[in-house]
N, C-alpha and C positions, 0 to 999 in steps of 0.2 A: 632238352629243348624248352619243356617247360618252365625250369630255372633263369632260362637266358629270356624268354617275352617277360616273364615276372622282374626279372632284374630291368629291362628296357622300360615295362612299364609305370615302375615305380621313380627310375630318372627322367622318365616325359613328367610323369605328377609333379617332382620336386622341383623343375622347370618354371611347369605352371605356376605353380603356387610363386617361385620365386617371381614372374613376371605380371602376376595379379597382385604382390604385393607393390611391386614398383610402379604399376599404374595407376595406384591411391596413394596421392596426396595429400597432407592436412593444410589446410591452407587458415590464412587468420580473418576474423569477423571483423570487420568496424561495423557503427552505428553511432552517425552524427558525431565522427572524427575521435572515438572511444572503441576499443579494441574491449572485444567481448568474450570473456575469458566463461566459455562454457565446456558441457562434457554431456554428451559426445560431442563433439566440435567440427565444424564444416571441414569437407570434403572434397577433394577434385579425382574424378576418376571417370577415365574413359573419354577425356574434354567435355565434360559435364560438370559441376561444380553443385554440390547439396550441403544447405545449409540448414539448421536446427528452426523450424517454422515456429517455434512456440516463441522464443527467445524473440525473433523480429517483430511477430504478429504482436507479442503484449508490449514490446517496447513502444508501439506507435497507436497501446490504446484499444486494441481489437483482443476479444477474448477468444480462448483456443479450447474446443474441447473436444474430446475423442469418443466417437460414436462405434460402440462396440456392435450392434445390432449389424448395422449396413456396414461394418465396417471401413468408416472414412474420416476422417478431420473436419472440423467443424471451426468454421473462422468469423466471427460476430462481430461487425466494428461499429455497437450500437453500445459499448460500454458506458461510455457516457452520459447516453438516455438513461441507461440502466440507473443511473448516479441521482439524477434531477429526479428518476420517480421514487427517489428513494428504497431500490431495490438493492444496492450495491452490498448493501449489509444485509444479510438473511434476519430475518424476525421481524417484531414490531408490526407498526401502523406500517401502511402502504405512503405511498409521497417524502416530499425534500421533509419534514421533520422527524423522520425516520431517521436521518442521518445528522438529527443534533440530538447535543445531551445537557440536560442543565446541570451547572453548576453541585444544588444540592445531590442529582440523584448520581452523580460521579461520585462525591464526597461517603455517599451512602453505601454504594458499589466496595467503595477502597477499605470502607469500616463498616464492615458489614455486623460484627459484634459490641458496635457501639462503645466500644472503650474509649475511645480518641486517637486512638494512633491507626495512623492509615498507611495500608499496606506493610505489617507489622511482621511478615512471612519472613521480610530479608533479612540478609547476615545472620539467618538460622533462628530466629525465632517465629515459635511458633503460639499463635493466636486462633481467635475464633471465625480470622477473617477466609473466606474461600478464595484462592488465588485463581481456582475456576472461573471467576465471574470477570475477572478484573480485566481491563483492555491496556494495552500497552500505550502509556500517556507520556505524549510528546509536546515538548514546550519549543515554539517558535520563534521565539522574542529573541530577542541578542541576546547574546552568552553570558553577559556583564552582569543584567537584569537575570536572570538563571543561577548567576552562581552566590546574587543577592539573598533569592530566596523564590520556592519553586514550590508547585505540587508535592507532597511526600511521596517517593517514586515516579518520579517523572522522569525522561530522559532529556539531553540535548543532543543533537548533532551537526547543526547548521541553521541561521535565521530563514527566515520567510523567503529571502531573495535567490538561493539556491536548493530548496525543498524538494523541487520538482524536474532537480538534475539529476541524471543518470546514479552518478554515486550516492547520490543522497537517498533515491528511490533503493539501491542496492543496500546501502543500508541501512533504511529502512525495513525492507525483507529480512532483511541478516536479525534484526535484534528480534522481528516478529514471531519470527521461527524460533530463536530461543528462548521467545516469551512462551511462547507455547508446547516447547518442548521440554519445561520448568511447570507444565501444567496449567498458564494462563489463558486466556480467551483470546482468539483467532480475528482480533479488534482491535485498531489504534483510534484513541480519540486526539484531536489537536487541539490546543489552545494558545492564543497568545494575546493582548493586550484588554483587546474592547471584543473580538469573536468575527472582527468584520475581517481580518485578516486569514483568520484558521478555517473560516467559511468558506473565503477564495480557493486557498490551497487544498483544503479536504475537496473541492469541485475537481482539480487538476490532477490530484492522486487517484480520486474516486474511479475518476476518466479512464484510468491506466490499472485499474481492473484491483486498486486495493483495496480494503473495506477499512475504510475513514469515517471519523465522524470528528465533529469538530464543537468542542463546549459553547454556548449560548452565554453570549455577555464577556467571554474573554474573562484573562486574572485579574485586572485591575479594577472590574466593574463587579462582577460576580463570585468570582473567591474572595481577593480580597479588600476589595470593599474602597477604596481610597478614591475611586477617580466616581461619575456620575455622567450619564449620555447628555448630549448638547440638550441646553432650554428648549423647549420648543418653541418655533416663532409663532404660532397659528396664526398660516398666512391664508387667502382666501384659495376655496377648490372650487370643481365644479364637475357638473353630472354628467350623464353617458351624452346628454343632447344639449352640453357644451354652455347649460347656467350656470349662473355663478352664487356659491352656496360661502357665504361669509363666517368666517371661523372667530371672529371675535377679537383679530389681528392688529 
C-alpha cells in the first residue's frame, strides 16, 4: 500500500511541476520600440507579467542598487544631479569639473612613461605605460574625420547625433567592459571637435548612469592645435543691480 500512495504521489508531483511550468511564460521587452535582449528575461506567470527592474530603471536614467541590510531595491532617478555635481565619476574635486579632462593630462594618462607613443600596450606590445589608468576614449566627430586621423587608441562607433541611442549606449557598455576586463579603467572620456559637443553628450550619458567625461577644448582646439575659439567681441556686461560695466567693445 505503501508503494502505491508513493507511486500516486510522485505522478501528482510530476503533474505539478508539468502545469507550473506551463503557467510561466517568457514573454519579450520592448523599450522605446527596441526589443531588449536580456537574461534573465521578463516573465508572465500566474496573469502577472515580471520584468528585469534594473534594465528599465537604468534605461530611463534612474540608478538601481540592492540594499542587502533591509533587504530591498533601491531606485534613485537623481542620476543626473549626480552628473552636474560631478559625482557621476568616483574620485577627484567634487563639481561639473570633475567631469572634464584636459587635453595635456589625457595625453599624460595614455604615456605615462614618456616615450611618445601613447597607449603602447596594443597588438602586444609591451611598454611602461599602465593600462590601469587609461579610460576608454571615444571620438565623436564623423567617421571621415576619425579615420583621417584620431587620438592613438581611441575608438569610433557613431557621431554625436546618435550617441545617446539605445544601441550606441549598448555599445558603449560592451567595449567598456572589455576595456576593463583587458585591465583598463572603469572610465570613458569623449572628445570631439572644439569640446562644446562631447560636453553635451557626456551630460546625456552621464544622466543614464555612465561615468563620462568629456576632453576640455575638443581635437581640433587642444590636441591638435589647428582651429583657435571665436575672437572675442568684448561687448558691454553688467552687475548683479543691472549697471552697465563697458568692456572696451
Amino acid at each position: 500500500m505503501t508503494k502505491i500512495y508513493t507511486v500516486i504521489l510522485a505522478i501528482a508531483l510530476l503533474f505539478t511541476g508539468v502545469y507550473a511550468e506551463a503557467a510561466v511564460k517568457s514573454v519579450k521587452l520592448f523599450i522605446d520600440n527596441q526589443l531588449m535582449m536580456v537574461e534573465p528575461g521578463s516573465i508572465l506567470s500566474n496573469g502577472q507579467v515580471y520584468v528585469p527592474i534594473r534594465v528599465v530603471a537604468e534605461h530611463f536614467g534612474a540608478q538601481v542598487q540592492w540594499d542587502d541590510k533591509n533587504n530591498a531595491v533601491l531606485i534613485n532617478q537623481q542620476q543626473g544631479d549626480l552628473y552636474l555635481k560631478g559625482q557621476n565619476v568616483p574620485g577627484g574635486s567634487s563639481g561639473i569639473m570633475n567631469n572634464l579632462v584636459k587635453a595635456a593630462e589625457l595625453k599624460d594618462i595614455l604615456d605615462e612613461d614618456g616615450d611618445g607613443e601613447l597607449a603602447d600596450y596594443r597588438n602586444g606590445r609591451s611598454g611602461g605605460d599602465d593600462i590601469a589608468n587609461d579610460p576608454l576614449v571615444v571620438d565623436i566627430r564623423n567617421q571621415t574625420d576619425y579615420d583621417t586621423s584620431h587620438i592613438p587608441g581611441a575608438v569610433w562607433i557613431t557621431g554625436v547625433e546618435r550617441i545617446a541611442e539605445q544601441d550606441s549606449i549598448d555599445q558603449l557598455n560592451n567595449l567598456l567592459n572589455e576595456h576593463v576586463k583587458n585591465g583598463g579603467k572603469k572610465e570613458i572620456v569623449l572628445y570631439c571637435y572644439t569640446g562644446n559637443t562631447s560636453g553635451l553628450a557626456a551630460g546625456v550619458l552621464g544622466a543614464k548612469g555612465i561615468p563620462v567625461k568629456s576632453m576640455m577644448y575638443g581635437f581640433d582646439i587642444a590636441w591638435q592645435g589647428t582651429k583657435s575659439a571665436d575672437k572675442a567681441i568684448r561687448a558691454d556686461m553688467e552687475d548683479s543691480g543691472g549697471n552697465t560695466i563697458g568692456c572696451g567693445g
